[in-house]
MARKENU-598038 format. One record per residue: x, y, z of N, C-alpha, C in turn; residue in three letters. Coordinates in steps of 0.02 Angstrom, whole numbers, padded with zeros to 5 digits, always signed. Example, Ala and Ser with C-alpha at 12.3 -4.5 7.8 and 13.67 -1.06 7.14 Angstrom:
2
+00660-00284+00390+00615-00225+00390+00660-00165+00390ALA
+00642-00112+00354+00684-00053+00357+00645+00002+00394SER
//
This chain:
371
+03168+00139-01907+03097+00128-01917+03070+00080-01865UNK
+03108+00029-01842+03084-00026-01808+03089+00009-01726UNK
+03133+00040-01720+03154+00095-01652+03071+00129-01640UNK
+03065+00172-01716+02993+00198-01700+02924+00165-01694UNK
+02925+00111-01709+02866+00069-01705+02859+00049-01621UNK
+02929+00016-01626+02938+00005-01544+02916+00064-01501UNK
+02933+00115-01497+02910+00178-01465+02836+00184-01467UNK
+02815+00184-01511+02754+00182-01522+02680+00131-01502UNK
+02713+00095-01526+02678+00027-01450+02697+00030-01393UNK
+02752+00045-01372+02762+00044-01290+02715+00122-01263UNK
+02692+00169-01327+02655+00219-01296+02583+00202-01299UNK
+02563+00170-01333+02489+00147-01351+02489+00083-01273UNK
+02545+00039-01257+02530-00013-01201+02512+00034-01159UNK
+02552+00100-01140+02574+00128-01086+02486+00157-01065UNK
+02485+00189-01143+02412+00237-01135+02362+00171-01114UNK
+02362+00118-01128+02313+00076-01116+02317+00054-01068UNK
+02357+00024-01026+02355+00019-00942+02326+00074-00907UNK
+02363+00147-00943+02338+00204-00909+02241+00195-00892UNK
+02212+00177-00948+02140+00182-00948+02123+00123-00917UNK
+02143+00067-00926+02124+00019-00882+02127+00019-00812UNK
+02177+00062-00786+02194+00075-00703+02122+00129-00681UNK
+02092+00164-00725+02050+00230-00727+01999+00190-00732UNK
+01987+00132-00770+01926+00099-00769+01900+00031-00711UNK
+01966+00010-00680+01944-00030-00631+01940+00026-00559UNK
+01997+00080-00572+01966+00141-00497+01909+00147-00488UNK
+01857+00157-00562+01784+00176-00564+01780+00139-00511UNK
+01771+00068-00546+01721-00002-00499+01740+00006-00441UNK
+01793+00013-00428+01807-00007-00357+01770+00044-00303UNK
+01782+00112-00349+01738+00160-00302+01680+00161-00301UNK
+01657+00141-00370+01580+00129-00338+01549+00096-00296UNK
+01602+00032-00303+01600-00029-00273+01574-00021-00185UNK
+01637+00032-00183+01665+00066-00082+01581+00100-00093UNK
+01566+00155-00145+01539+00188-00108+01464+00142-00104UNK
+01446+00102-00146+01380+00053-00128+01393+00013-00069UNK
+01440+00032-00027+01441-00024+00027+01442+00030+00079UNK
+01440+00083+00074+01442+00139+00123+01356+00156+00157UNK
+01343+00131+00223+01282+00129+00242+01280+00206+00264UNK
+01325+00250+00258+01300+00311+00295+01276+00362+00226UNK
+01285+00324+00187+01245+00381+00114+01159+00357+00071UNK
+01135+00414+00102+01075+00401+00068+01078+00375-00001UNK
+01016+00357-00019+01028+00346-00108+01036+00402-00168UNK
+01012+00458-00134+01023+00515-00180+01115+00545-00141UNK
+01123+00534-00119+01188+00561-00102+01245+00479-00132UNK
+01216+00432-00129+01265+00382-00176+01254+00401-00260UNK
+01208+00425-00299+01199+00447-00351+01258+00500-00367UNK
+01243+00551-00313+01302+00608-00342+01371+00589-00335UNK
+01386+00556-00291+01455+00531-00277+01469+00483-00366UNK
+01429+00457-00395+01431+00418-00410+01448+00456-00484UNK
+01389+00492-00506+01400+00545-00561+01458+00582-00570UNK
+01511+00582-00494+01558+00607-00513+01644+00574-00531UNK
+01620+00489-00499+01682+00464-00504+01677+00422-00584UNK
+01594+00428-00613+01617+00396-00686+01634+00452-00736UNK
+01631+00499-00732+01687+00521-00792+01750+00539-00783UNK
+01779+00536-00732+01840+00548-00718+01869+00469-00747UNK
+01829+00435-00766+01873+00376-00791+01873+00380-00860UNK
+01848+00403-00889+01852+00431-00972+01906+00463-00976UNK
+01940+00456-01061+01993+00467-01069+02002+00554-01086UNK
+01937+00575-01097+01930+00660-01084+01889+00682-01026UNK
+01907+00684-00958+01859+00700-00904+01815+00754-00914UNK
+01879+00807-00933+01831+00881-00935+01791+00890-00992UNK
+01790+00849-01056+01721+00843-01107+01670+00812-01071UNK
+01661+00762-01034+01625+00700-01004+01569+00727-00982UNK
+01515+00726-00996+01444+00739-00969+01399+00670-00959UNK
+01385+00649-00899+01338+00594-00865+01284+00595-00854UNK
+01237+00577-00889+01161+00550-00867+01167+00468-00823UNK
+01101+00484-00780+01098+00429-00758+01010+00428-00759UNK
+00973+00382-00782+00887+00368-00763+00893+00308-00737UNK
+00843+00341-00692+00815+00269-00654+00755+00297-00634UNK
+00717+00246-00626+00630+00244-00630+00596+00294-00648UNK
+00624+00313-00710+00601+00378-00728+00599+00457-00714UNK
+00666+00451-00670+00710+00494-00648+00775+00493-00660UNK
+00785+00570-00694+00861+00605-00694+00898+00606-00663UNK
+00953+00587-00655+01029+00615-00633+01080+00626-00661UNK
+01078+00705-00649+01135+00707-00684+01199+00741-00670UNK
+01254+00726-00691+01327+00765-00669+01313+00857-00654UNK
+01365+00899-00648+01370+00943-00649+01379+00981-00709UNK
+01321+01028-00711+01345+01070-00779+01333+01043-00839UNK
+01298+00983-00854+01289+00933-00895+01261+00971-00965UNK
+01311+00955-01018+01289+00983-01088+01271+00906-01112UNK
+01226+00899-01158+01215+00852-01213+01279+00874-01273UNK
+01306+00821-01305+01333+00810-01393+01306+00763-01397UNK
+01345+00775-01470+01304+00724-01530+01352+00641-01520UNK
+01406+00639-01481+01446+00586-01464+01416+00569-01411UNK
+01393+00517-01413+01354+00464-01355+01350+00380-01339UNK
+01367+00369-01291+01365+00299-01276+01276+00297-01214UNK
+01273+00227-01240+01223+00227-01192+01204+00136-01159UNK
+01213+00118-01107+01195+00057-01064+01137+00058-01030UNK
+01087+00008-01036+01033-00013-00985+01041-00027-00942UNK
+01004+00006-00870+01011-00034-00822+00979-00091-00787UNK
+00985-00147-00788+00922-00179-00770+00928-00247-00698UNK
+00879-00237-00665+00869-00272-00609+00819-00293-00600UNK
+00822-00356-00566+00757-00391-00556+00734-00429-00632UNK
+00775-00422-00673+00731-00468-00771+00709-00385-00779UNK
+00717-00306-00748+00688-00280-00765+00709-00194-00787UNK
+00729-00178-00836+00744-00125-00854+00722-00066-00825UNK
+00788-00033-00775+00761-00002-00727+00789+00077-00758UNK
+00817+00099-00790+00836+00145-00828+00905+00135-00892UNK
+00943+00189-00869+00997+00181-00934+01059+00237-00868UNK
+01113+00224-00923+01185+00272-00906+01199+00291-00966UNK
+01193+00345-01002+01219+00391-01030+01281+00433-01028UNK
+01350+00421-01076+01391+00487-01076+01381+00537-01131UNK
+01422+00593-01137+01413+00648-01188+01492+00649-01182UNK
+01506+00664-01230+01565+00694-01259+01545+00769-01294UNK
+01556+00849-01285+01554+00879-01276+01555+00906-01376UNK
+01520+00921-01396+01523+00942-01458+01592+00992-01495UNK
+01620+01021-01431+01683+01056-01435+01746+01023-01426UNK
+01730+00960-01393+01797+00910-01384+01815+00868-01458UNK
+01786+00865-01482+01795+00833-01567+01813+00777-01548UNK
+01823+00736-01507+01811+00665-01485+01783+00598-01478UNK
+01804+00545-01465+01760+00514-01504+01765+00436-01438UNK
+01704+00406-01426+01735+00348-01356+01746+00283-01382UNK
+01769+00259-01351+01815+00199-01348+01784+00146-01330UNK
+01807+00056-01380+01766+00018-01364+01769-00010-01293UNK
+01822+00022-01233+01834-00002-01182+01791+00049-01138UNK
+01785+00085-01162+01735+00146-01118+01682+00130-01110UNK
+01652+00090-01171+01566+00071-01170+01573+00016-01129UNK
+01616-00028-01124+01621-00083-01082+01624-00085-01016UNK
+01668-00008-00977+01659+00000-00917+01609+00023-00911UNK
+01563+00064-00965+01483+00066-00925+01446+00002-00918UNK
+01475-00038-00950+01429-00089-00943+01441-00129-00867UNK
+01495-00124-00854+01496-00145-00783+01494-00100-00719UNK
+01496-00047-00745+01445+00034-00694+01372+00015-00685UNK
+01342-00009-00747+01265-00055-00769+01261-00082-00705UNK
+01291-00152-00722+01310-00210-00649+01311-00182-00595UNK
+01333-00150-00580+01351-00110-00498+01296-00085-00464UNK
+01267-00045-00507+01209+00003-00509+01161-00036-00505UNK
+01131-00101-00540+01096-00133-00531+01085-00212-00458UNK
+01145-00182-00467+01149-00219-00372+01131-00166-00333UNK
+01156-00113-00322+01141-00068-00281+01040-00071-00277UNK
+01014-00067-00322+00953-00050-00338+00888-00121-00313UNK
+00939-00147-00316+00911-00243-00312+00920-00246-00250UNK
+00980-00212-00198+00982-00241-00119+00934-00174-00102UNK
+00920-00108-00141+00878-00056-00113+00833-00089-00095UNK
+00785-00141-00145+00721-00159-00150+00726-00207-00084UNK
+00773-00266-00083+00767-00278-00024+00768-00258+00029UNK
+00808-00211+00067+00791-00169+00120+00748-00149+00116UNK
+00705-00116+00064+00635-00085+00071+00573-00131+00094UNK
+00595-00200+00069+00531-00262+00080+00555-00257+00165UNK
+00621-00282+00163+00614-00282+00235+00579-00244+00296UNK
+00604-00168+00290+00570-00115+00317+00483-00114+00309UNK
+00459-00138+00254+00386-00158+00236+00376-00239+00292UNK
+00396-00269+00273+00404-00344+00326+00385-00318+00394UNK
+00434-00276+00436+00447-00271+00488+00387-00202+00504UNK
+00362-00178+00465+00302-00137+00488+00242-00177+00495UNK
+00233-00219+00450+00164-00276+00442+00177-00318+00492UNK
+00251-00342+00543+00226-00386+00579+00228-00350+00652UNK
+00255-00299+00647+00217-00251+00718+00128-00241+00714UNK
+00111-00206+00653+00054-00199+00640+00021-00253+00666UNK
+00047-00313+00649-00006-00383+00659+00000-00404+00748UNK
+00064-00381+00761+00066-00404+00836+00014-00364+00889UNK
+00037-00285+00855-00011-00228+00896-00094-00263+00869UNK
-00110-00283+00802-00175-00325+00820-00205-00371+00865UNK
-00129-00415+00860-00142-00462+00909-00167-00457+00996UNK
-00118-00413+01002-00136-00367+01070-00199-00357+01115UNK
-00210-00283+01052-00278-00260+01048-00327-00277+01050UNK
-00319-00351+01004-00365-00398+01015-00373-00459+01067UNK
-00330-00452+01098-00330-00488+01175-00373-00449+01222UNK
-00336-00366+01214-00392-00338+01284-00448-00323+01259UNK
-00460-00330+01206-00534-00305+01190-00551-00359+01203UNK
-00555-00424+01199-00598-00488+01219-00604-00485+01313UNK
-00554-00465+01346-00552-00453+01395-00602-00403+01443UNK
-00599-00350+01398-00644-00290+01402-00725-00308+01400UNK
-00728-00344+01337-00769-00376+01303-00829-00400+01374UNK
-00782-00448+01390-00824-00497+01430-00836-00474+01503UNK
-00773-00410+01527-00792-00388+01584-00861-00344+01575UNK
-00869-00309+01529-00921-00265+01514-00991-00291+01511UNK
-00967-00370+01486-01043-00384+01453-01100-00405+01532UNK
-01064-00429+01576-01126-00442+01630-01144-00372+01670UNK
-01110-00325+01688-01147-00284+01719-01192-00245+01665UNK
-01172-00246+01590-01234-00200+01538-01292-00254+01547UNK
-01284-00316+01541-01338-00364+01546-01378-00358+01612UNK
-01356-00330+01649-01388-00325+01697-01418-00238+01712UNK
-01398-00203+01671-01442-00142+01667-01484-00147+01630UNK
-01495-00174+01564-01563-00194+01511-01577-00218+01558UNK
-01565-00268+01576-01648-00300+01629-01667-00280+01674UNK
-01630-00227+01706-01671-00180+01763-01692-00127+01740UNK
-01689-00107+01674-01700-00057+01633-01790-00077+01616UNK
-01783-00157+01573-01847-00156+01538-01892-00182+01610UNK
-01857-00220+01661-01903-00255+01706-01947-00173+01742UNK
-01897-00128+01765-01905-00067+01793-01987-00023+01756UNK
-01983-00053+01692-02030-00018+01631-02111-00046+01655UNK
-02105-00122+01676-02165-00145+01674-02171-00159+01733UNK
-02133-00159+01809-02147-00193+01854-02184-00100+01906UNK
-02140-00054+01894-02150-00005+01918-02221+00057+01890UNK
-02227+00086+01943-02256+00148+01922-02217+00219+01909UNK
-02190+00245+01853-02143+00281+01827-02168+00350+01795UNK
-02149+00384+01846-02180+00466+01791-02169+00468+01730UNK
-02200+00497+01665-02175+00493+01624-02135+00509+01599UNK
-02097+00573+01614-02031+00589+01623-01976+00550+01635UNK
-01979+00522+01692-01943+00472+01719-01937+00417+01668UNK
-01957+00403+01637-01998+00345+01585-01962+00354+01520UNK
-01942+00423+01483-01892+00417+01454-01836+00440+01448UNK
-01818+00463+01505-01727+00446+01534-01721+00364+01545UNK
-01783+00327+01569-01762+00256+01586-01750+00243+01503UNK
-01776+00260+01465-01778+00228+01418-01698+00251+01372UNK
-01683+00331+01367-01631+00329+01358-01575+00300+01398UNK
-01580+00275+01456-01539+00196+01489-01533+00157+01443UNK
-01583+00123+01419-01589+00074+01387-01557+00096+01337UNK
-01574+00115+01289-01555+00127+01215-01467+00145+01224UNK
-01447+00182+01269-01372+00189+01276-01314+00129+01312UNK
-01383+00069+01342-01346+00018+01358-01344-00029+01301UNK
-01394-00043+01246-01403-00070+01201-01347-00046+01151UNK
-01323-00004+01140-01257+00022+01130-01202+00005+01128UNK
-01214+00009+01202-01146-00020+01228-01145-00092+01199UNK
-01169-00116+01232-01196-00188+01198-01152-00218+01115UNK
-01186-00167+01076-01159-00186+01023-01086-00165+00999UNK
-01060-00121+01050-00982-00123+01036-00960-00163+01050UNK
-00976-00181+01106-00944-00246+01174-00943-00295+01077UNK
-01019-00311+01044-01041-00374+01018-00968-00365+00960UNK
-00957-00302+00922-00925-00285+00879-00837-00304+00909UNK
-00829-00278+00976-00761-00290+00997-00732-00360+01015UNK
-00768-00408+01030-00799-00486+01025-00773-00506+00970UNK
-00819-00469+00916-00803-00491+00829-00742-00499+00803UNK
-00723-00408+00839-00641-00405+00819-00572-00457+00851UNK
-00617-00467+00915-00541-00527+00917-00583-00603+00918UNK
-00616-00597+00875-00646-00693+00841-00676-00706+00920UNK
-00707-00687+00948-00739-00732+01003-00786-00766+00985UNK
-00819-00718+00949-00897-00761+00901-00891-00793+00850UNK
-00896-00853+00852-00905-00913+00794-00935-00890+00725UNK
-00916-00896+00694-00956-00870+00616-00999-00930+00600UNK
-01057-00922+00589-01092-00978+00562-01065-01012+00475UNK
-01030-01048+00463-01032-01044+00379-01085-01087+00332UNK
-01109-01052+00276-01152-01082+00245-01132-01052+00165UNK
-01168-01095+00117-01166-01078+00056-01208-01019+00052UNK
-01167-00965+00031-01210-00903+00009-01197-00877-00079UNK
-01239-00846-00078-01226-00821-00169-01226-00734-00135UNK
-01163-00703-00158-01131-00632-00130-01198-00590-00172UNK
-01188-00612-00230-01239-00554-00277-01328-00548-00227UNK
-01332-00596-00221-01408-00606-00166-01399-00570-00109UNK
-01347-00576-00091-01350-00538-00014-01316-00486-00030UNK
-01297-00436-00072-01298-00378-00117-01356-00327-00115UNK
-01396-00386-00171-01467-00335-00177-01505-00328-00089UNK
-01517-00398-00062-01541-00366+00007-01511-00326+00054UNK
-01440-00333+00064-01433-00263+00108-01429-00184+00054UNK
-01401-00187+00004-01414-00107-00030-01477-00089-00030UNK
-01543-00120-00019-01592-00117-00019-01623-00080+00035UNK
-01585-00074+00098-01603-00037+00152-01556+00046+00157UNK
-01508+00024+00096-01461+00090+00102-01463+00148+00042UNK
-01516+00107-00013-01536+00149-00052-01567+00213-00038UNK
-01598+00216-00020-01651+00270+00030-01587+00338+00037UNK
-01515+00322+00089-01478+00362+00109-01458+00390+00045UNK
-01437+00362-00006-01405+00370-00039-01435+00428-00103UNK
-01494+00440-00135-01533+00455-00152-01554+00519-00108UNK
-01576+00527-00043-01532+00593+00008-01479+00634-00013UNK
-01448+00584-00024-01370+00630-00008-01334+00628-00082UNK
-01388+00612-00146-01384+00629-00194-01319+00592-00223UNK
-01327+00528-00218-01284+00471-00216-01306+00421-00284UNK
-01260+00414-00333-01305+00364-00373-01272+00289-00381UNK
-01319+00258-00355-01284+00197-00326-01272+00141-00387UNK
-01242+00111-00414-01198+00074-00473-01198+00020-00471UNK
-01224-00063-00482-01220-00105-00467-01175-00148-00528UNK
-01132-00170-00534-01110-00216-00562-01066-00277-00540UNK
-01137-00320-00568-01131-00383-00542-01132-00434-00595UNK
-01077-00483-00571-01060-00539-00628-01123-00560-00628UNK
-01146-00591-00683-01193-00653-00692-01152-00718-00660UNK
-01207-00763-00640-01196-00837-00631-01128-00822-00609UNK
-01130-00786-00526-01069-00779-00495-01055-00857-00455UNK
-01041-00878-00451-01013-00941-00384-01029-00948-00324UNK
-01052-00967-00289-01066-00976-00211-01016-00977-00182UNK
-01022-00942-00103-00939-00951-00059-00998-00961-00012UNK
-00944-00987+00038-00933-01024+00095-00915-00987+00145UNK
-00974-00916+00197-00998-00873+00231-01031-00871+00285UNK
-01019-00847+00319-01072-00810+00377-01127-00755+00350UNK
-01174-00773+00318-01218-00716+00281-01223-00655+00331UNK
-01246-00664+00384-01248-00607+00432-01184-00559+00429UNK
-01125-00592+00449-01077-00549+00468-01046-00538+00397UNK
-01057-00536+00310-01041-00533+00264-01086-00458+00249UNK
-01143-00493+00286-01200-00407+00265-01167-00374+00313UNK
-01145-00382+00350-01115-00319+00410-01058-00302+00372UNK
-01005-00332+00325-00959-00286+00304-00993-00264+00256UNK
-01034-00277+00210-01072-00235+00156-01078-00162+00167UNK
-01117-00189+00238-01154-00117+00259-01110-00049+00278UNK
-01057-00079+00334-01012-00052+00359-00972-00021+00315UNK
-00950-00032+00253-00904-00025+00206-00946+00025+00138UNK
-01011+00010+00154-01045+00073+00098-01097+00110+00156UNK
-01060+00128+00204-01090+00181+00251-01039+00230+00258UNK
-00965+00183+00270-00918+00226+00261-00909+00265+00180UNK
-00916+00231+00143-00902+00239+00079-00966+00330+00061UNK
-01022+00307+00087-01084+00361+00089-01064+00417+00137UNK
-01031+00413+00187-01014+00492+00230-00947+00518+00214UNK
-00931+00483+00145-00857+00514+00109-00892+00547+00072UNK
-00949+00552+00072-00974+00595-00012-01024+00633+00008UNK
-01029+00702+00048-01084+00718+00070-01090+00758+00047UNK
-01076+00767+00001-01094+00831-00100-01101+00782-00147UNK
-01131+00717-00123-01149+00657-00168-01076+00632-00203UNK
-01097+00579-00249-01030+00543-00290-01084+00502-00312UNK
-01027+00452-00322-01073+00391-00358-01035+00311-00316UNK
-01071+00288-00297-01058+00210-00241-01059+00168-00290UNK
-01008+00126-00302-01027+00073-00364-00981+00011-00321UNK
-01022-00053-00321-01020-00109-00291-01019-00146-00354UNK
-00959-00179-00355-00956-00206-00424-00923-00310-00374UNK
-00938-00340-00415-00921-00427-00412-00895-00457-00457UNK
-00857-00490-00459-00816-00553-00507-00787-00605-00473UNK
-00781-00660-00540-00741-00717-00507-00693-00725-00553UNK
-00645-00762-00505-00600-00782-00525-00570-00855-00503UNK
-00537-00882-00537-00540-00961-00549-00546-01011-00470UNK
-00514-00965-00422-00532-00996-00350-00557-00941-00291UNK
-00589-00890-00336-00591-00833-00267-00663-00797-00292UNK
-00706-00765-00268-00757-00716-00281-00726-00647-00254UNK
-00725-00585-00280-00705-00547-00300-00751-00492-00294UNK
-00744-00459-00227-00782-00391-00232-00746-00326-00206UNK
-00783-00279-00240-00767-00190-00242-00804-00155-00235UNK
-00785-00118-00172-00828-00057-00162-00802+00020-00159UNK
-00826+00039-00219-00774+00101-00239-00822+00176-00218UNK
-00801+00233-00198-00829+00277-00203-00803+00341-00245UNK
-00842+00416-00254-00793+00460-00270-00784+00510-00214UNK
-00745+00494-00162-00783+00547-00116-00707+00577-00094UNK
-00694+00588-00040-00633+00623-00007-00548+00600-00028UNK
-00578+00541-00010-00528+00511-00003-00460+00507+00064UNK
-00408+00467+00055-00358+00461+00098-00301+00469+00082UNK
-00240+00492+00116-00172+00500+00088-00146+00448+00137UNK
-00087+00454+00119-00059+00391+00148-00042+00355+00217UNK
-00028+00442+00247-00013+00417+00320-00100+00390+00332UNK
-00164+00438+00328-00231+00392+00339-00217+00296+00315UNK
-00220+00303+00274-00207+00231+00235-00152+00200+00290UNK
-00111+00206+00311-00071+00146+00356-00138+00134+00424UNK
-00183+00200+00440-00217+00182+00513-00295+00150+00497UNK
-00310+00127+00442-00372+00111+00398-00388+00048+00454UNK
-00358+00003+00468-00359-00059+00495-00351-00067+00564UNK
-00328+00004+00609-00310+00005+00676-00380+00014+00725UNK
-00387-00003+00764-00444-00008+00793-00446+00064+00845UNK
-00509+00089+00846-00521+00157+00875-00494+00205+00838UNK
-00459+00208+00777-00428+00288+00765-00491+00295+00694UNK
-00508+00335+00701-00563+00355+00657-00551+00441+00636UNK
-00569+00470+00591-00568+00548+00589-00661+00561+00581UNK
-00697+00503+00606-00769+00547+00590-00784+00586+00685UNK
-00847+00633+00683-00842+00640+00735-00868+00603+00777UNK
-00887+00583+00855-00899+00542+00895-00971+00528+00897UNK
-01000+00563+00852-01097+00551+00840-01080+00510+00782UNK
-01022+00494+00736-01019+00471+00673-00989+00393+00679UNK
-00955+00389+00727-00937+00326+00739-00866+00304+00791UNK
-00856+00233+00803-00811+00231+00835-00738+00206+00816UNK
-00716+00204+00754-00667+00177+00735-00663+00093+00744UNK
-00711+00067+00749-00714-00001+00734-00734-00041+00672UNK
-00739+00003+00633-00783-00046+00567-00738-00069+00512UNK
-00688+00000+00503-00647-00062+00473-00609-00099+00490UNK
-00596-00119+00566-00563-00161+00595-00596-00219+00621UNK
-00694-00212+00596-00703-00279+00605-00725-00298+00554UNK
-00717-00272+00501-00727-00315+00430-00666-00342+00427UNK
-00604-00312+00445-00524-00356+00432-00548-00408+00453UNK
-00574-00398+00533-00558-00461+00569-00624-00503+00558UNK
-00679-00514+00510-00719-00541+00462-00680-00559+00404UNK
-00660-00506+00395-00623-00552+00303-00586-00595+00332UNK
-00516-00586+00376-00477-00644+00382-00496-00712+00440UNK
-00580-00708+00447-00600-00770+00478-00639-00808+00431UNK
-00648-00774+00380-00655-00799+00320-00623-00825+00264UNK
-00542-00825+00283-00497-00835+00252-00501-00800+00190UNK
-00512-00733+00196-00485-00706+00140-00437-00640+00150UNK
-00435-00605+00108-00393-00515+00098-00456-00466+00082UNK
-00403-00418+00103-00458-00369+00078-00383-00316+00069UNK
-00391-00261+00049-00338-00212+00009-00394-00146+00007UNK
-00346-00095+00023-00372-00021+00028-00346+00036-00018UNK
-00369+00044-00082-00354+00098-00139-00380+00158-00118UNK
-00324+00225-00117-00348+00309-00118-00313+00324-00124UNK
-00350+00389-00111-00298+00461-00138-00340+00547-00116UNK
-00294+00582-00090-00358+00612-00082-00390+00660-00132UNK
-00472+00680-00139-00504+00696-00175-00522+00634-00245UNK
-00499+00570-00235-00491+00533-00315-00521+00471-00268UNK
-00566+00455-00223-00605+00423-00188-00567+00365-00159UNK
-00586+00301-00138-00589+00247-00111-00600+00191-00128UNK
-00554+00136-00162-00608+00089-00173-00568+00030-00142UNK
-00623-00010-00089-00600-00082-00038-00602-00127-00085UNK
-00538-00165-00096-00531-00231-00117-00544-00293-00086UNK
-00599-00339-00083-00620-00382-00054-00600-00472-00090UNK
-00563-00510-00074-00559-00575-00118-00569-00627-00057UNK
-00629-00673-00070-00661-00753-00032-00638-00799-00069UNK
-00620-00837-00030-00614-00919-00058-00676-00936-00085UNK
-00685-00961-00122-00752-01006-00153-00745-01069-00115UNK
-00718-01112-00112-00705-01149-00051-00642-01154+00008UNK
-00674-01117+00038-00604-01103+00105-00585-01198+00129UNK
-00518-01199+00134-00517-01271+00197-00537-01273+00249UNK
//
């Protein structure tokens, strides 16, 4: 009797090393294969779906779920039973799915408290994997925003450059333009081609003034302004379009909003600029709604439309200077690259929401008192 007992534990040790050797192989392979930079993340998933049930003590019952962010993965051939273990996965403080096994309704089987335990450290694994994803992804995000900012930087060197070579010889066609008007005797013909001179140097003029803007050459005046006031006066000149083009324009505005600390002029220039664009997104009408709030150190504005909208590759070039999709009577790809470069001489953000057909809406946030 004591012969058979002995036998009998040395088969239960034996079987139990057996599973323990099957349950640290898992880790370790998962381990190799999360350190393997030549596998995408969906190709570390399948690898992955296939080395955890081979560590179960019935492989060929073993059916694997895996969710993550609200996505499936799952083994091969995958049946559901009514025998189930199940682990959270979580990264970041944040429950990023689960690991699921099945035991096969035909295997009459049943899992083991060491089985649930190696999912729990499959959990662990998985949730590192998912936690250094996110970091590589910030990074790759990092390293696009500070090209982005350098190619600003740039751009905004030769345009000041451009800027200032341009501005004395146009200054000197307006004045031979208007002097030409009153000093001469001019057919009248002649009289307005001179004049379309003018009006196309005046033009120019104001890109030169706009490309200036964009790399800060011009001083912002700052003064206490109230946003809701200088609201109603510039929509006031854009109502008219809007009402055209069968536009119904939306105002919501905080009461007893806060004063910031502005260039009123160049604040109405992003107004304008930003619900002009917002108005030639909708030329089967929508509705323009300019909405304001505060918040405990910032004033808070939105300008939303329902009109076309943008997908994403548009959305990375929103802020690049010259790339525009209107046509060349419609504009020059500078406006939203000089409201950026207005918001952030104002020390604030601004943020760009779309989608296409589900409209536009610019996120605008000011210091209430900038340093």
């Amino acid at each position: 009797m004591d012969y058979n007992n002995h036998a009998l534990s040395a088969a239960e040790t034996i079987f139990a090393l057996r599973e323990r050797v099957k349950e640290l192989t898992c880790l370790y392979k998962i381990t190799d294969l999360a350190n393997r930079s030549d596998l995408s993340f969906e190709e570390f998933m399948t690898q992955v779906l296939k080395v955890i049930p081979r560590s179960m003590q019935y492989p060929s019952a073993t059916g694997c779920r895996i969710q993550i962010d609200g996505k499936n993965y799952d083994s091969p051939d995958l049946e559901s039973g009514t025998e189930t273990i199940r682990v959270p996965i979580s990264a970041h403080n944040q429950v990023r799915g689960a690991i699921e096994l099945f035991y096969l309704d035909s295997a009459n089987v049943k899992f083991i408290p060491e089985e649930e335990q190696l999912l729990k450290g499959v959990a662990v694994q998985l949730a590192l994997v998912l936690e250094r994803k996110k970091v590589e992804e910030d990074g790759i995000k990092l390293q696009e925003q500070l090209r982005f900012a350098d190619r600003l930087a740039t751009i905004g060197q030769l345009s000041a450059g451009i800027a200032h070579e341009i501005s004395e010889p146009l200054s000197g066609i307006l004045e031979f333009g208007k002097r030409a008007k009153t000093l001469y005797q001019i057919p009248p013909e002649a009289e307005a081609e001179l004049q379309s001179i003018v009006a196309s140097a005046l033009h120019a003029r104001e890109v030169v003034r706009k490309l200036m803007l964009f790399a800060r050459q011009v001083p912002p005046k700052m003064r206490k302004i109230n946003l809701n006031k200088l609201i109603e006066e510039g929509l006031y000149f854009l109502e008219n379009s809007c009402v055209k083009q069968g536009i119904n324009l939306v105002r919501e505005l905080q009461d007893n909003l806060p004063d910031i600390v502005a260039d009123s002029s160049l604040m109405q220039q992003v107004l304008v600029n930003l619900s002009i664009n917002a108005i030639q997104a909708m030329p089967d009408g929508g509705i323009l709604t300019i909405r304001t709030s505060a918040a405990p150190e910032t004033v808070e504005l939105q300008i939303s439309d329902t009109g076309i909208g943008m997908d994403e590759e548009l959305l990375k070039k929103v802020f690049v200077p010259f790339f525009t999709t209107k046509d060349v009577e419609q504009g020059t790809g500078l406006g939203l690259p000089v409201v950026h470069g207005i918001i952030s001489a104002h020390q604030g953000s601004i943020r760009v929401e779309s989608s296409p057909e589900n409209g536009t809406t610019i996120h605008i946030s000011l210091k209430i008192n900038p340093l």
